[in-house]
Structure formats: structure tokens, C-alpha cells
C-alpha positions in Angstrom: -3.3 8.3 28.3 -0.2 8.0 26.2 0.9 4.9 24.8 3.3 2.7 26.6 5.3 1.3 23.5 6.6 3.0 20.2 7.2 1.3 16.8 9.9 3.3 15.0 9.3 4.0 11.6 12.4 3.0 9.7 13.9 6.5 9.2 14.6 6.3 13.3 16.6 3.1 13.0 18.7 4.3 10.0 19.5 7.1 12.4 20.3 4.3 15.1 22.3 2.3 12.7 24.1 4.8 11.4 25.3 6.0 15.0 23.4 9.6 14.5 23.0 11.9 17.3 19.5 13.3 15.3 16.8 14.1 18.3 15.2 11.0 16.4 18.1 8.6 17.6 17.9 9.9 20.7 14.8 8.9 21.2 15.2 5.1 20.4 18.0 5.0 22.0 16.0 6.3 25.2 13.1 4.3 24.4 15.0 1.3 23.8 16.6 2.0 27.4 13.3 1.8 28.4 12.0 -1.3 27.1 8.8 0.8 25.0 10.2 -0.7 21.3 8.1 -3.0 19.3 9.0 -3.4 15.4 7.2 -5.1 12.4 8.0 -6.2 9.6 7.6 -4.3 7.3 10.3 -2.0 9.0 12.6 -5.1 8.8 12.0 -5.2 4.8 12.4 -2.1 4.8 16.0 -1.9 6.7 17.0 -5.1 5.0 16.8 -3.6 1.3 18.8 -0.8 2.5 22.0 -3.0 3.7 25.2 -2.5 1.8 28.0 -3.4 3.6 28.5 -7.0 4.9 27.8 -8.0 8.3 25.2 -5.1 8.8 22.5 -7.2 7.7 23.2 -9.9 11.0 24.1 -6.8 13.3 20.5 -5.6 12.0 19.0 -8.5 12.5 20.6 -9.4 16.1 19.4 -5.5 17.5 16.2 -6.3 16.1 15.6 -9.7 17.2 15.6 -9.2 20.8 12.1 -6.6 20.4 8.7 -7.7 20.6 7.5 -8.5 16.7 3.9 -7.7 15.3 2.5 -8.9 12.5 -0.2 -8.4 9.7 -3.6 -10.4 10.1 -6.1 -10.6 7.2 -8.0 -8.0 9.9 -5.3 -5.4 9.6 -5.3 -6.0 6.1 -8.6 -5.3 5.6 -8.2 -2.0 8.0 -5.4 -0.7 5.7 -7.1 -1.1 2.6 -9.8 1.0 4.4 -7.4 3.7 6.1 -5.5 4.4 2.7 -9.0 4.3 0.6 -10.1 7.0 3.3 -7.3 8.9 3.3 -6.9 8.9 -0.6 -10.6 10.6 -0.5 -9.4 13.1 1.3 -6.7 14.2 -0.5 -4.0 12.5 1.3 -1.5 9.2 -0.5 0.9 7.8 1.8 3.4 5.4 0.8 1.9 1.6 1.5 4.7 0.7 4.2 3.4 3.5 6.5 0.0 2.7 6.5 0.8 -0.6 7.6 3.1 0.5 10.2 -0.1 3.1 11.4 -2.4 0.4 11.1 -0.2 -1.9 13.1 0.5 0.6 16.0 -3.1 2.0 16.1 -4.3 -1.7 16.2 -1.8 -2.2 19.4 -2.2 1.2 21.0 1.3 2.4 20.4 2.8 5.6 18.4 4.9 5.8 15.7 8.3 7.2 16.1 8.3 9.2 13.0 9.7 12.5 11.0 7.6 11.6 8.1 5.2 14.6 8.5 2.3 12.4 6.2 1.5 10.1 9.5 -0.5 13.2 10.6 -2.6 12.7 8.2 -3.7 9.5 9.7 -6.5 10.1 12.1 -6.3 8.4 15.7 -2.6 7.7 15.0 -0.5 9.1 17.7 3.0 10.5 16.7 6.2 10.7 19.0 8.4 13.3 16.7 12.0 12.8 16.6 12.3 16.5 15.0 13.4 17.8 18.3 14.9 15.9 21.7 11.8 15.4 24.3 
């Protein structure tokens, strides 16, 4: 069964932000239509250190605020530490703010929203690519 809810990784809201017609905006936007958006935040860190023109930050904030919000427990900590060990061993190093947005989504049952090719690395993770319109 596919998951019901998405949590974008931040390269698919940059696209939204910016106003992009990318197949990965298009998603969102179609998800987001949809109700099946969830963000976290270390996405919200993430979009917030990227702001450079005032005002963007509160417009950021007020799209984002209205989405369901999950959160790291010491739990999810622990399961990160674990994923990125694991998937150092094999040969794979992905950048710490995407395995917490894997562990978060896999904890939840939701995809990522990604073209970052490195989530596929992540075992159990399921991936809705915006390389290409659905």
C-alpha cells in the first residue's frame, strides 16, 4: 500500500517557493491540493538559512504553518544514529538532514518527495520522484 502523506525534502519547496514549474513543484503543489503534506523541522532549518530577501522568511513560515509538523524523539534519534552507521558500512554517506527527514517519514509511514538520488540508498524508504510529472 502506498503512503498516504509525503514530507518534501527541501529541494521541492525551493522549487515551490521559487514559483518553478519543475515536475518536482508540481507535485507539491498537487499534493498540497490534496492534503498528503507533512514537514519537519529540519526542512524548516533548512529553508530558513536559505532566506535572502525580506518578507520571505514570514511568507515561508505562514505556507508552512498551516501542515502537520513532526518532530525528533530521543527514539528517532537513536534510529538515525543506527540508519547512517548502517549505511556508512555499506559504502553509502548521506548528508545528516536527510537521514533525519528518512527516519522521520519511515517512522510515520510516509515518502519523501525527493530528487536527491542518495535517499535510495536508504532501505524501507519509499521515494515519490519529482524528476518527472506523475
Amino acid at each position: 500500500m502506498a503512503p498516504d502523506r509525503i514530507l518534501p525534502d527541501t529541494c521541492a519547496w525551493i522549487d515551490f517557493f521559487k514559483g518553478s514549474r519543475t515536475p518536482l513543484a508540481e507535485v507539491l503543489v498537487r499534493s498540497l491540493t490534496q492534503q498528503e503534506v507533512v514537514t519537519c523541522g529540519i526542512v524548516l532549518c533548512e529553508l530558513l538559512q536559505g532566506v535572502k530577501k525580506p518578507g520571505e522568511e514570514l511568507l515561508m513560515q505562514n505556507a508552512l504553518q498551516a501542515l502537520p509538523h513532526l518532530e525528533m524523539t530521543r527514539e528517532l534519534w537513536l534510529s538515525a544514529g543506527r540508519l547512517s552507521a548502517s549505511l556508512r558500512k555499506s559504502g553509502h554517506t548521506l548528508p545528516l538532514s536527510d537521514i533525519i527527514i528518512a527516519t522521520i517519514a519511515m517512522n510515520h509511514g510516509y515518502a519523501v518527495l525527493t530528487v536527491d538520488r542518495h535517499f535510495a540508498a536508504v532501505p524501507g524508504l519509499v521515494i515519490v520522484s519529482g524528476l518527472q510529472a506523475e
